[in-house]
Each structure stands twice: as C-alpha cells, then as structure tokens.
C-alpha positions as CSV (number, residue, x, y, z in Angstrom):
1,X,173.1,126.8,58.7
2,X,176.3,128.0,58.7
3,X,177.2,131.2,56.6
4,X,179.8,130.7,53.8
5,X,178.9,133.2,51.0
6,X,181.1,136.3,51.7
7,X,184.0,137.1,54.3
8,X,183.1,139.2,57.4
9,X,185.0,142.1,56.4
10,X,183.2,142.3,52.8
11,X,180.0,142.1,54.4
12,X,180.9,144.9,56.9
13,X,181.8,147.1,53.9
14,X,178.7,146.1,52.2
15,X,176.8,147.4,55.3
16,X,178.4,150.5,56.2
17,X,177.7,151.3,52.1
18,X,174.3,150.9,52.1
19,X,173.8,152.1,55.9
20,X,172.5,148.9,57.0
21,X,173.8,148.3,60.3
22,X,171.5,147.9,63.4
23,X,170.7,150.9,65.3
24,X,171.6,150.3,68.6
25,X,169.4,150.8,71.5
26,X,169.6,154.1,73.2
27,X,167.5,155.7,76.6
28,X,164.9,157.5,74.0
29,X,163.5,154.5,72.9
30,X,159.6,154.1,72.2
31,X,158.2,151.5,74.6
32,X,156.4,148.5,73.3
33,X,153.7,147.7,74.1
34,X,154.0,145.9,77.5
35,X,156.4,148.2,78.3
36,X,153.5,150.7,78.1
37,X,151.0,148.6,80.2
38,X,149.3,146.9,77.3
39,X,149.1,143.4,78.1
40,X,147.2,141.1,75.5
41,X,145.2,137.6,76.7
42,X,146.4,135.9,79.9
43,X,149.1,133.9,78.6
44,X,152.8,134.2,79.8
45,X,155.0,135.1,77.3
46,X,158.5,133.8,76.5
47,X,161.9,135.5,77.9
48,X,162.8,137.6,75.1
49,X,158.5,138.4,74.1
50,X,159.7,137.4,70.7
51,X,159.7,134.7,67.9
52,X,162.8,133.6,69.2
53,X,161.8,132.4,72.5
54,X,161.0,128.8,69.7
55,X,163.8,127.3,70.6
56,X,166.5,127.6,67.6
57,X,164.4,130.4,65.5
58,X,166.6,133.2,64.8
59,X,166.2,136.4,63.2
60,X,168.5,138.4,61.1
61,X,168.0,142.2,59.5
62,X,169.5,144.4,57.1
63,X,167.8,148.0,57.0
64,X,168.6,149.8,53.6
65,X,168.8,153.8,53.6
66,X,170.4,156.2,51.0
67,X,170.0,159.8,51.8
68,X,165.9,160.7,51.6
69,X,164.9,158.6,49.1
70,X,165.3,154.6,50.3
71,X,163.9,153.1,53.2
72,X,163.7,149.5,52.3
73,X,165.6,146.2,53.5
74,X,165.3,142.7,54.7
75,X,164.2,140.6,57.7
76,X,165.1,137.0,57.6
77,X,163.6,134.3,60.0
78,X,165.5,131.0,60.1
79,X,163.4,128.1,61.9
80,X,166.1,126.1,63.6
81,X,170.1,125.7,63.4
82,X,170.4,123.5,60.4
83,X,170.6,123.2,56.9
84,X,167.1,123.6,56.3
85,X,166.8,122.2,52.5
86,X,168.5,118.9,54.1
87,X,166.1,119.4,57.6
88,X,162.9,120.5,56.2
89,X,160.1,121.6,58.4
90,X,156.7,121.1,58.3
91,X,154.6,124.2,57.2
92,X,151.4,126.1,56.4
93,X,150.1,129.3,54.5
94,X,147.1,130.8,55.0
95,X,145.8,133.4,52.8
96,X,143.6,136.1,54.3
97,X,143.6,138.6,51.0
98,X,145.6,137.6,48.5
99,X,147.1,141.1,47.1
100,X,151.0,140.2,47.2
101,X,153.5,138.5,45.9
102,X,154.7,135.7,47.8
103,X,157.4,133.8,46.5
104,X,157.2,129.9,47.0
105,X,153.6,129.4,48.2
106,X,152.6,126.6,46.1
107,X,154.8,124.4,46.9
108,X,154.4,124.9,50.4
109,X,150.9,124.7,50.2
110,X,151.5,121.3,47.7
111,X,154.2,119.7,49.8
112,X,153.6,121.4,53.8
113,X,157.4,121.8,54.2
114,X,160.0,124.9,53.7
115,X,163.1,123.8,52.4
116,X,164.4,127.7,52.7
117,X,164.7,130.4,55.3
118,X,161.7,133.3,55.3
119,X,162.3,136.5,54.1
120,X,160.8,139.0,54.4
121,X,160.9,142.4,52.2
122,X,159.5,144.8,49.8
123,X,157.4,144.8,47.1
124,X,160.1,145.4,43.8
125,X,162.5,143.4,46.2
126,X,161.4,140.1,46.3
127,X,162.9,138.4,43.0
128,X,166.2,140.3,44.3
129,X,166.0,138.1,47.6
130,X,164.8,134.9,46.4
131,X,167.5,135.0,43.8
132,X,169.8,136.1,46.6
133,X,169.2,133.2,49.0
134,X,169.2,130.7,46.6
135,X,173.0,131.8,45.8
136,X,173.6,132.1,49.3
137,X,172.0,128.3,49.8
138,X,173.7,127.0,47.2
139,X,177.1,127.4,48.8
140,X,176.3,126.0,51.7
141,X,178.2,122.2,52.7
142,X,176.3,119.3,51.3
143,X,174.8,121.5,48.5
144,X,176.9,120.5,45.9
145,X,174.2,118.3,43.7
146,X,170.9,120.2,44.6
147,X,169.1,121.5,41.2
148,X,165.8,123.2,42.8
149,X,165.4,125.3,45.6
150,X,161.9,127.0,46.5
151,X,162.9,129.9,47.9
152,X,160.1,131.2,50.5
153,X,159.6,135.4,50.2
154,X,157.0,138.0,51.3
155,X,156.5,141.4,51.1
156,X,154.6,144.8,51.8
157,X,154.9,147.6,49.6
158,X,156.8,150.1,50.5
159,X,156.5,152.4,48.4
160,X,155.5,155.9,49.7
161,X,159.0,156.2,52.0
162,X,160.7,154.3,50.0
163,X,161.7,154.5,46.2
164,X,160.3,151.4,45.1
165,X,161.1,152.0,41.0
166,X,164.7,152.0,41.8
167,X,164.5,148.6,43.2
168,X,167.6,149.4,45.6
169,X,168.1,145.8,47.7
170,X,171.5,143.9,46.5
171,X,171.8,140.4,47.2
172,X,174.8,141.3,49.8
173,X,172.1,143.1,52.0
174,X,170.2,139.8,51.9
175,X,172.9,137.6,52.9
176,X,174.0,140.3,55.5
177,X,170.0,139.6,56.8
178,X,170.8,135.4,56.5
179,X,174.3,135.8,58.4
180,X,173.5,137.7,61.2
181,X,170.4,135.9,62.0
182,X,170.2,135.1,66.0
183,X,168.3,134.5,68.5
184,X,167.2,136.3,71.5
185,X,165.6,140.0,71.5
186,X,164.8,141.0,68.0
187,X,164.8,144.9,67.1
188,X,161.4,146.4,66.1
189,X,159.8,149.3,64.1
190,X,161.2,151.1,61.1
191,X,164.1,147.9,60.9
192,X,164.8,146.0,58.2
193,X,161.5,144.8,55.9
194,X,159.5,146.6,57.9
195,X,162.0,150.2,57.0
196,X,159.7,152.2,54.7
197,X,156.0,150.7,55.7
198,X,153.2,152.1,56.9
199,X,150.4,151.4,59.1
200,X,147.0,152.7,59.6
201,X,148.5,156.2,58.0
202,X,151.1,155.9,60.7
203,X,154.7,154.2,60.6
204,X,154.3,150.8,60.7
205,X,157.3,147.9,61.0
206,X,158.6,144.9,62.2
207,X,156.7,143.6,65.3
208,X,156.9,140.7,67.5
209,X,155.7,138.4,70.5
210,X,155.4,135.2,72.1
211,X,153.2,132.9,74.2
212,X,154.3,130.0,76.6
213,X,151.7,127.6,77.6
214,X,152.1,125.9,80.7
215,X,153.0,122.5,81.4
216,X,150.2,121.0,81.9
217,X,149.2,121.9,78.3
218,X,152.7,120.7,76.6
219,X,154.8,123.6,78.0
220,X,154.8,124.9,74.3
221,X,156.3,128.4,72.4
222,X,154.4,130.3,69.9
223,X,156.4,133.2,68.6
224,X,154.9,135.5,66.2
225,X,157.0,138.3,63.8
226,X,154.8,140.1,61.3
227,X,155.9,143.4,59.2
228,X,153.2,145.5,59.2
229,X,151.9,147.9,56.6
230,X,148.2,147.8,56.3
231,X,144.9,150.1,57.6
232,X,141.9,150.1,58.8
233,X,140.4,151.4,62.1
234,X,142.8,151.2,64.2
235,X,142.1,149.5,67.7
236,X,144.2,148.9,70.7
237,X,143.3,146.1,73.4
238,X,139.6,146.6,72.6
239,X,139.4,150.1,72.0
240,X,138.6,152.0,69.5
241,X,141.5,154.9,69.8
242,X,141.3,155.7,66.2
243,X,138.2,157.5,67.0
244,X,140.1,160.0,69.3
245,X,143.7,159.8,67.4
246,X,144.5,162.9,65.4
247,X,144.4,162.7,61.9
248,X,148.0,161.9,60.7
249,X,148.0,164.0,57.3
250,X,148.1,166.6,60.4
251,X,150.8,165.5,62.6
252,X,153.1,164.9,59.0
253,X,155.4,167.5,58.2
254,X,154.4,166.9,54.3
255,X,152.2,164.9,52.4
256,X,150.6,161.7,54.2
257,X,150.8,158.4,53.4
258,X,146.5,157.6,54.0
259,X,144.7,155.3,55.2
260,X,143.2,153.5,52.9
261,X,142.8,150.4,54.5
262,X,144.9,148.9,51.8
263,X,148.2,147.7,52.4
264,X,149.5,144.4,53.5
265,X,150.8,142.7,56.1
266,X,152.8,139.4,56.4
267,X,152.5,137.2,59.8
268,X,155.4,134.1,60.6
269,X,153.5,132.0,63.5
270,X,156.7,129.8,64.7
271,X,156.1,127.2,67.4
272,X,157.8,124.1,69.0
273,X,154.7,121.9,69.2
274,X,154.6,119.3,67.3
275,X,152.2,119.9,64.5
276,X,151.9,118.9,60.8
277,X,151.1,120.8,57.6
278,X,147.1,120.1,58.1
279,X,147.6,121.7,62.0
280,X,149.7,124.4,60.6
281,X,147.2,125.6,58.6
282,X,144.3,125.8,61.7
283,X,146.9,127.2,63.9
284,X,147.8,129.9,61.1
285,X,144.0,131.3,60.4
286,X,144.1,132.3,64.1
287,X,146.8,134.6,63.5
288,X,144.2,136.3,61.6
289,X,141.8,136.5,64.7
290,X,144.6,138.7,66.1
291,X,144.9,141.0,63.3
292,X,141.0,141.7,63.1
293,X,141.5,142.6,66.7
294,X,143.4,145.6,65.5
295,X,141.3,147.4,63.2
296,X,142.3,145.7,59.6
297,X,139.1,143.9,57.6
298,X,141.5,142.5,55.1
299,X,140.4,145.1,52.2
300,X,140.4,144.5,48.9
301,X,144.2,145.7,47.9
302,X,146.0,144.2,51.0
303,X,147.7,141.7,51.0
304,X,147.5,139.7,54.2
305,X,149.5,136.8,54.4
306,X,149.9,133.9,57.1
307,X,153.6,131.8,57.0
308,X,153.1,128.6,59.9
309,X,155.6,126.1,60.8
310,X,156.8,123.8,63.4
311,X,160.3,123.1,64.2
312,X,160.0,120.0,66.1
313,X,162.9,118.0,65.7
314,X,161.0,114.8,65.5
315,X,158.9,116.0,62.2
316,X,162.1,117.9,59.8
317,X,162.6,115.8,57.1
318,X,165.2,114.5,55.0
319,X,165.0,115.5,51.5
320,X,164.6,111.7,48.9
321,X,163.7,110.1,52.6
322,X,160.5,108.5,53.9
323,X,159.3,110.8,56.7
324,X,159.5,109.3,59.9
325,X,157.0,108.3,61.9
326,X,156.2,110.7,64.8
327,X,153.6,111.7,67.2
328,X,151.6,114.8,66.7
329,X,149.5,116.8,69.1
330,X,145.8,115.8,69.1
331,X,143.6,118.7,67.6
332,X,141.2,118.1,70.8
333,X,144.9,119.8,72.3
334,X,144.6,123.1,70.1
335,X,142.9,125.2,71.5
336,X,145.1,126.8,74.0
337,X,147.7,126.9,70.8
338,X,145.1,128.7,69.1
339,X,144.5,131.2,71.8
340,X,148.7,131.8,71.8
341,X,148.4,132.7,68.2
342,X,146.0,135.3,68.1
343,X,147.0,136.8,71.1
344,X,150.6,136.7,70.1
345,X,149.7,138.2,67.0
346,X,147.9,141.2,68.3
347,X,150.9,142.2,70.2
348,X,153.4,141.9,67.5
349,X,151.4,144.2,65.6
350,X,150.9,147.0,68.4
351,X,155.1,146.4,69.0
352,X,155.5,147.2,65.3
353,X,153.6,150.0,66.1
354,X,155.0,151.4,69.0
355,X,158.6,150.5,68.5
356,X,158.4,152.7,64.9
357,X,159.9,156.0,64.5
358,X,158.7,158.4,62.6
359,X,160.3,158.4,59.5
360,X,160.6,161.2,56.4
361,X,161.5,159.1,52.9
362,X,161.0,159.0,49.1
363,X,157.2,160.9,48.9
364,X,156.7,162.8,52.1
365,X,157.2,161.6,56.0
366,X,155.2,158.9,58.0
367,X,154.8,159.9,61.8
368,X,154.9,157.7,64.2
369,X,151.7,157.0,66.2
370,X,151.3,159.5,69.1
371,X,151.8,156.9,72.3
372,X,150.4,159.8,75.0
373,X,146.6,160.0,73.2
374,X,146.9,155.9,72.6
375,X,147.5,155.1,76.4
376,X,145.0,158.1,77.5
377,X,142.2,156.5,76.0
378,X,143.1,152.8,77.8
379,X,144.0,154.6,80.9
380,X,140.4,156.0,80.9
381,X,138.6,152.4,79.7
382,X,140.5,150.9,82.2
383,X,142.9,148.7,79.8
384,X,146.0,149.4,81.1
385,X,147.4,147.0,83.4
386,X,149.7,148.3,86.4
387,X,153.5,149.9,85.8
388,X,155.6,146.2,86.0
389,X,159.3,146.9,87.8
C-alpha cells in the first residue's frame, strides 16, 4: 500500500518530536536467542528469523518516549504489498484469555478476512490507532467511495513504564509505524508496542521468528511477531530458570513491576501456505502451545491473543466480488505447519526477551532479564546448542 497521508519531511519532524526514531544497532547489543545458543524444534528458519521471511509481510515501528514518564508506541504488521481493503486476506483469531481490547475481532471472526493492516500498541492507545489508520486508509488510491473500514488493533498494557492516563500516541506516530513498514530484519525488545511492557517481572517487548518447511512438505514460511507482556514461571527451552533467576524487585533500582502472572500478550502467526479462515484458526491455537512452553498459564487478567492469516495470493479477495476458487492445503498436511507455529512462537517470545533493555519509566524501572544466570542453567542441562560462526 503505498503511503500518501503526510510528506516525508513532516513525518521526520513528527519523529524527532516525539523521539520515535529507530535505534540503530550498535556492538553492545543483547543477543537473541540463537545468537546465544538457544535453538527451539528442528526446523530451519527463514533468512532474516523473522515474520518477514512471508514473502511481502513487512513491519513498521514508531517507539514513543518523553523524558521518564512515556514509553509507549506502535508496531504495525502489513501482510503483503497491496491495498489490503481492495486485497483482503484470509484470517483467524484465536482467543486464549480474553482480558484485552482488541479492535476488529468480530468481524474477523464473522467474515475470516482483514481488510486492514495489524497494529499493535498499548492499552489507552488503541482507539487513537484504529482511528489513525482508518484516516491513513482512507487516503489511499481507489479509496474514494469506501464507507466502513474494520480497523484490526491489539494491545498490552503498558502501564507501569509508561504513563498510560496521559494517553500520549498521536495519529502521526501511527502512520510513521504504517509508512515505514518493510521487510527484512525487524528490531526487537523495548521498540515500538512492545516500549513500556513487561514480562515475567522483567522487560518484555517485541519478539520474533520464523520457520521454513522443506520442500517436500510445501516449502512453506511461518513467521511469528508477538509483543510480550505477561508472567508466569518463566521457562527457557525446557527449563525451569525461574527457579534459579534472582528475584527482579532485587536487581530494580526502584519499585518492581511483579509478577503476577497477569499481563497480556499478543501473537501475529503470518504464513504463505495456503490456508482458509477454518485452517487459520487450527494453525493459530498452536501458537498457544508455544507460549505454555514458556511459563505463562494464561491467568485470569491476561490477555492472550492469537492474530492468523495467510497471504497467498490465490485466496486475497476482492471486496463486492465472488471469491475465487482456489486450492487449499489438505488438513492431513498440517501438521508440520503446526509444529512451525509453536516452535516459532517460543522463540519470538525468548527474542522479546533477550533483545529488551532494561528500561527506567513512569512508576519505577524494569530490568532486563539477566542472560549469564539464563544460559548457566542450559549450559548445565545441556540445552545449549554449539557457538554457530
């Protein structure tokens, strides 16, 4: 979709303002989690290990922070290159808790199609955002006669680093999120939606990973992104570190965030194969498999929420059109899909993890989860796989 909402050199202004622009890479980065020897399930992954490795998905960020008190913003995924209202995809939500607010999800769930972009952002920023890509939509060529929009949008609360009550997002940090959306490597960790949350009492974020089946199995992509900012107990590749990791109301400089176990936790499943709404939906619930693995049991004031969908070019479909008739894989075929997803999913959350920073905001600081004691504890069970050139 091509951006036509606001010139480049507002749009830099508007990020410089608000202190959105990336942060660039630099030699003191935190690993992720392959990086560090953590390698999850025996599938390959894609080049970039990301959601983006589905051919056409692109992501796009804007990270919001004002002085002590804000650490908020907005991570957009866009499911192929096209206007999506007029190429629709076919899509799935599965609900694990239901603690949230997610913008659009009846529809979805009614029609098994987005006719929007995902966002993804915080709590007292999601009317902001949906209100903010429908504007954005709106302008876009061959808009010109469209009277509804669903407007698909998720969120964690972020409200311990972040100064929810102020509700600080402005639609121009949304559609700096929509406009830069690419593909390729996507930044992780205290970025964009994933800014001010927390996870497992340490600092949570954006996460992602991918899975490539082989050839023989349909040569398929499953790219997973998911902004995390839940509890629980937390464990890593099948074990238990939590029981070992120090307690992070000690390692904080002021007052902790907890662990609860409530929080939430939002998980996009993208994938190439060519799947409908009903397939969506199986293929979503094992993204859930993947977050068990970490710890999480889904408590009673999370919300944990599962976005599927395919961008197969033979399924999109035309808005006041018949949908065409197209071949789908045969569920007997799933299974090594299934096994992408969960696995994909695990990763992405341990990336969030790892790739976080620790991070002082609105009611204290969050620290980021000590990476020595975590890779002690697999190094002694044996669950670290060998340094990789």
């Amino acid at each position: 979709m091509k951006p036509t909402s606001l010139h480049p050199v507002l749009l830099a202004v508007c990020a410089i303002a608000a202190g959105m622009l990336p942060v660039m890479a630099s030699a003191t980065e935190r690993p992720r989690a392959r990086d560090a020897g953590i390698v999850i399930g025996t599938l390959p992954t894609g080049a970039a290990n990301a959601i983006t490795d589905v051919p056409g998905v692109r992501v796009g960020q804007s990270s919001v922070r004002e002085g002590d008190r804000v650490r908020t913003g907005v991570t957009a995924i866009l499911p192929h290159e096209g206007n999506l209202f007029q190429s629709r995809v076919p899509a799935a939500i599965q609900v694990g808790n239901g603690f949230g607010k997610l913008v659009g999800v009846t529809q979805v769930r009614e029609l098994g199609e987005l006719e929007t972009p995902i966002l993804l952002t915080g709590t007292l920023g999601v009317w902001t955002a949906a209100d903010a890509m429908v504007g954005w939509m709106l302008q876009q060529p061959g808009m010109q006669q469209v009277r509804s929009i669903n407007p698909v949008v998720g969120e964690t609360n972020d409200g311990f680093l972040n100064d929810i009550r102020s509700r600080p997002l402005r639609p121009a940090q949304v559609i700096q999120a929509l406009e830069s959306a690419r593909g390729g490597a996507v930044e992780e960790g205290s970025v964009g939606a994933g800014s001010g949350t927390v996870a497992f009492g340490w600092k949570g974020g954006i996460g992602t990973s991918s899975r490539v089946l082989a050839q023989a199995r349909g040569g398929y992509t499953v790219g997973v992104l998911v902004q995390s900012n839940y509890g629980g107990k937390l464990t890593v590749a099948g074990v238990p570190v939590w029981q070992q990791l120090p307690d992070p109301a000690q390692v904080a400089e002021s007052t902790p965030a907890g662990n609860s176990g409530d929080g939430s936790i939002m998980i996009v499943v993208a994938t190439d194969a060519p799947l409908d709404a009903r397939q969506l939906g199986r293929l979503g619930s094992r993204a859930l498999i993947g977050l068990a693995r970490t710890g999480s049991v889904m408590s009673h004031g999370s919300g944990d929420y599962v976005i599927a969908f395919s961008n197969a070019a033979s399924l999109r479909r035309t808005p006041e059109q018949p949908p065409k008739a197209a071949a789908l894989l045969a569920d007997e075929n799933m299974t090594p899909l299934f096994e992408a997803t969960a696995d994909a999913t695990e990763e992405a959350i341990l990336n969030s993890l790892f790739r976080a920073q620790t991070t002082r905001g609105d009611r204290g600081t969050v620290p980021a989860l000590p990476l020595e004691p975590v890779l002690k504890q697999l190094r002694s069970a044996g669950a670290l796989a060998p340094p990789q050139p």
